[in-house]
ZADO-336989 format. One record per residue: residue in one letter; x, y, z of N, C-alpha, C in turn. Coordinates in pm, whole numbers, plus 50000, padded with zeros to 5 digits. Example, Ala and Ser with C-alpha at 12.3 -4.5 7.8 and 13.67 -1.06 7.14 Angstrom:
% ZADO-336989
A513194943150780512304955050780513204967050780;S512854977550708513674989450714512905000350787;
***
This chain:
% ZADO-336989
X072458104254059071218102554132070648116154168;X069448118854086069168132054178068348132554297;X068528146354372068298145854530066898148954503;X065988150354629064188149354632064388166954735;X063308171754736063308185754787063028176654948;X062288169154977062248162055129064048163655182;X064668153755133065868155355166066788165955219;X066758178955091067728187555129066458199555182;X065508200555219064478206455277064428224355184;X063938217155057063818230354971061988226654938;X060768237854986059428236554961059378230954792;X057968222254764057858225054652057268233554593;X056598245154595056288254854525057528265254481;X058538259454530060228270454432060248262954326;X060668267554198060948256754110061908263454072;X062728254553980064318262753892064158260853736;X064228268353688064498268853551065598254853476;X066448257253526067498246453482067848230453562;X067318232553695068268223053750066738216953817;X065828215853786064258211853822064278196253803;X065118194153658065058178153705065888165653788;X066318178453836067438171153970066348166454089;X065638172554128064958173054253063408157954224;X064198148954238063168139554247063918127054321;X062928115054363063568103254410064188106954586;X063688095454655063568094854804064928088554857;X065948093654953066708084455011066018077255105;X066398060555104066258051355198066668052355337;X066938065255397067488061855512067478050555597;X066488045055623066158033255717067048023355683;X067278016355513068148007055477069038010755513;X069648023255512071258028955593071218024055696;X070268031755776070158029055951070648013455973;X069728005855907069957989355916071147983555882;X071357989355793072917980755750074537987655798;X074577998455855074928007055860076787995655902;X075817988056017077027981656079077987967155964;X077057969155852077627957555736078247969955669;X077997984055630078417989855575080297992155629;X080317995755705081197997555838082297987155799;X081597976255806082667961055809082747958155692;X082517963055617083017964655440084057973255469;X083557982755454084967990555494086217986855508;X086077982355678087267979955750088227967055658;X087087959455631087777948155558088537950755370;X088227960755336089147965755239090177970455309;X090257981555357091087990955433092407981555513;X091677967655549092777960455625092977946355476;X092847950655369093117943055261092527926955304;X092047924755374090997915055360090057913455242;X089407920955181088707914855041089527930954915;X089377924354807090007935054710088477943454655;X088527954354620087277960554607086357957554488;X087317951054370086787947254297086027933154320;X086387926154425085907911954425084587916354529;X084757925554573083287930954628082437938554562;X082677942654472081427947254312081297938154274;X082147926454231081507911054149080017907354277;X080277905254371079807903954481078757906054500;X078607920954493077307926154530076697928754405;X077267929954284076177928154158075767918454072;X075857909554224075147893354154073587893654223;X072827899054142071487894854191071467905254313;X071577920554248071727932354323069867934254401;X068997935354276067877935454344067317928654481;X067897919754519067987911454636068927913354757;X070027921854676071117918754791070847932354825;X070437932455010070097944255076071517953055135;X073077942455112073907950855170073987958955000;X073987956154899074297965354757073017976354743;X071837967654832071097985154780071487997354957;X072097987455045072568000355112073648008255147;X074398006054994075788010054942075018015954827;X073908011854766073518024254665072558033354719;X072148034054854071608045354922072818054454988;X073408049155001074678059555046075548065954999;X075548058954844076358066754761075548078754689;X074248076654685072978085254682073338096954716;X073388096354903073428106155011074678111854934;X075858105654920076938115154904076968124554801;X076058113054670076228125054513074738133554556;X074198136954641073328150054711074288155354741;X075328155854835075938161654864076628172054816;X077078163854708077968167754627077568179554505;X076268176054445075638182554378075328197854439;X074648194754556074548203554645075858217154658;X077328211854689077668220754709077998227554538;X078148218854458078378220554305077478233854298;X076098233054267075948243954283075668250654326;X076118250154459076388269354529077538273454523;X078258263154482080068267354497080548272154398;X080578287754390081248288354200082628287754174;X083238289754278084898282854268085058265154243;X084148259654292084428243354291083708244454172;X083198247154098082548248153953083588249453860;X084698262953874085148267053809086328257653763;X086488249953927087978242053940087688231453853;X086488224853864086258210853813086328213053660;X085728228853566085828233353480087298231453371;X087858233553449089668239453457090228222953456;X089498212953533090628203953497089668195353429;X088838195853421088098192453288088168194653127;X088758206353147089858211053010090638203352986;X091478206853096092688199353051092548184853002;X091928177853099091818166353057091418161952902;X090738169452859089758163152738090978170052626;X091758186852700092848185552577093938180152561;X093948171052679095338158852673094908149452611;X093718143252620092378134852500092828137552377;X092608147452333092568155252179093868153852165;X095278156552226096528159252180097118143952187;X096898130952305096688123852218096398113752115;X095338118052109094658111451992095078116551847;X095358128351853096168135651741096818122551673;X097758120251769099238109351752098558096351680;X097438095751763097098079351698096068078251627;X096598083751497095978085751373095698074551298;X096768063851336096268050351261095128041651298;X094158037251169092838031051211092008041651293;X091808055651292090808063351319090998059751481;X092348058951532092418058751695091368048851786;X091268038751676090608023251753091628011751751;X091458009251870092177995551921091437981651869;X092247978951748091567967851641091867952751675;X093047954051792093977943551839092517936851945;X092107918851902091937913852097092497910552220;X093617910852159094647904952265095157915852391;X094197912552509094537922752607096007928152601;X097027918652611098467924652606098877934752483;X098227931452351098517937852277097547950952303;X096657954052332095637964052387096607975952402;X097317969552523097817976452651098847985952583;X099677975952521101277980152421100707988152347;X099267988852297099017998352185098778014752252;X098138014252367097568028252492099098028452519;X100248021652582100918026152622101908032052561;X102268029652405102938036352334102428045952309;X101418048652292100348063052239101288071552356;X100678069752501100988073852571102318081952641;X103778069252560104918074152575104938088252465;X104618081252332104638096452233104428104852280;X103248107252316102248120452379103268124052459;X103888121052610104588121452660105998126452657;X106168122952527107238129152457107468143052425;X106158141652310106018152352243105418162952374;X105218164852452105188172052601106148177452662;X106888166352665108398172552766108958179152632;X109098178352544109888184652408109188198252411;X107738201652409106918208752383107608221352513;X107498212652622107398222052767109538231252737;X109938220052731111388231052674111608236552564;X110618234452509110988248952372110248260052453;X108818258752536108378269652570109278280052658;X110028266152776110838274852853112098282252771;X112818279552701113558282952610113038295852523;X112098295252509111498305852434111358319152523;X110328316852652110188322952776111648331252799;X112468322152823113968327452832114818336952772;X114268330452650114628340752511114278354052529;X112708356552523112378368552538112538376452664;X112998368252774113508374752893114608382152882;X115758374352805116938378452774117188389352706;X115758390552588115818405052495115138417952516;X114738414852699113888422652722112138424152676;X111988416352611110798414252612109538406852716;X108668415852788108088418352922107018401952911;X107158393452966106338381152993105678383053120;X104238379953150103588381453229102988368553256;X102358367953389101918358853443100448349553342;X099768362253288098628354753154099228352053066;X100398356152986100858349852919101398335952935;X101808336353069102458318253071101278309053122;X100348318453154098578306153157098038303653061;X098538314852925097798307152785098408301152716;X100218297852754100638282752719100018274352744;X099938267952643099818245852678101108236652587;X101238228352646102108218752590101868206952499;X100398213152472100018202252397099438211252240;X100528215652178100528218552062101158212351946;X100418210751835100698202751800101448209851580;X100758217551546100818223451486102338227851403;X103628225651492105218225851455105218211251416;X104478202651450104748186751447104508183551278;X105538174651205105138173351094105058153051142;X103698156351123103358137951174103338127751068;X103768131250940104448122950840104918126250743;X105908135150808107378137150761108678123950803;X109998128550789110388122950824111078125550939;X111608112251020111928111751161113518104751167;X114388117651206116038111851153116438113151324;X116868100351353117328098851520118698099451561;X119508111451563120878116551560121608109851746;X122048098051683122318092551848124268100851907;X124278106551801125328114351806125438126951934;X124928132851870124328149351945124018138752086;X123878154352161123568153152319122958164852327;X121848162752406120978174152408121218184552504;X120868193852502120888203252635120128196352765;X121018201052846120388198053026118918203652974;X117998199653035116868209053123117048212153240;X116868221353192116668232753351115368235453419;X114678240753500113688247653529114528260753553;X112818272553492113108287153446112278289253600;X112868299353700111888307253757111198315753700;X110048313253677108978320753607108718335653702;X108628337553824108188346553903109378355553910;X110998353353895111858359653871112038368353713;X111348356053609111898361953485110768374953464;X109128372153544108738385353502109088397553618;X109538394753703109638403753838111098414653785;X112118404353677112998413353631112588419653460;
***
């Protein structure tokens, strides 16, 4: 929702190059003011598990244009994404953060989807249960191939600690564990129930470069 210059009290003769089409559209305050005390008792009544939140979106988006408590839950959620926008951009650390795990996210996306190469990574199944079994195995792989990923790094880390070779704090920020590239994804897969693997450990990282 974007905020109106009335609102956050910016004149209109400033204009912005980039962010100009944010600044339009009026909050309802008054519908707040009015409902304020239905807003309130929504609330409380999730919070004390009296209604489930989803059975209060079925609820209020039946014949929303009418229902005055749903447009004064969409004036308020208004007020908040002003808010929010607002501090977005003046804040260049909360920019940077949302940046940062916005990465990550989309390269845990990519790593994996890697894995679920069969059918171009679409869920071809209708059967909700089968849906689920299909995301959640993806999921264990990925998962896998992660914790496997994260102890070769530490192992490696270790390695070069051991040979004297100097590891620094950027170096262990431009690891990720989601590499995929050692993986031969149809090769073959021989499951040695024999062997026993090494413990994992955790490496103090702040020790191995401090020595």
């Amino acid at each position: 929702m974007p905020f109106c210059r009335k609102n956050v009290g910016w004149p209109k003769e400033i204009q912005y190059d980039h962010i100009e089409a944010l600044f339009k559209g009026t909050i309802n305050w008054n519908l707040i003011d009015t409902h304020y005390k239905d807003l309130f008792q929504v609330v409380l009544s999730i919070k004390s598990g009296k209604i489930l939140p989803s059975t209060l979106l079925r609820k209020l988006n039946n014949d929303s244009k009418k229902n005055k408590l749903f447009q004064a839950f969409r004036e308020l959620g208004r007020v908040i994404r002003t808010i929010y926008l607002l501090e977005f951009i003046s804040n260049v650390s909360l920019r940077d953060k949302i940046t940062e795990s916005t990465n990550k996210t989309e390269a845990y996306n990519g790593f994996s989807k890697w894995f679920f190469f069969g059918g171009e990574g679409i869920v071809a199944e209708n059967d909700p249960e089968e849906q689920n079994k299909i995301i959640k195995y993806n999921e264990l792989l990925s998962n896998a191939v992660i914790l496997q990923n994260v102890i070769d790094i530490n192992n490696a880390i270790e390695q070069l600690s051991k040979n004297g070779t100097p590891v620094t704090i950027r170096d262990i920020k431009s690891m990720s564990p989601y590499m995929t590239g050692h993986i031969k994804r149809f090769g073959e897969y021989i499951i040695d129930l024999e062997s026993v693997p090494s413990p994992i450990h955790e490496i103090d990282i702040q020790k191995l470069i401090e020595n």
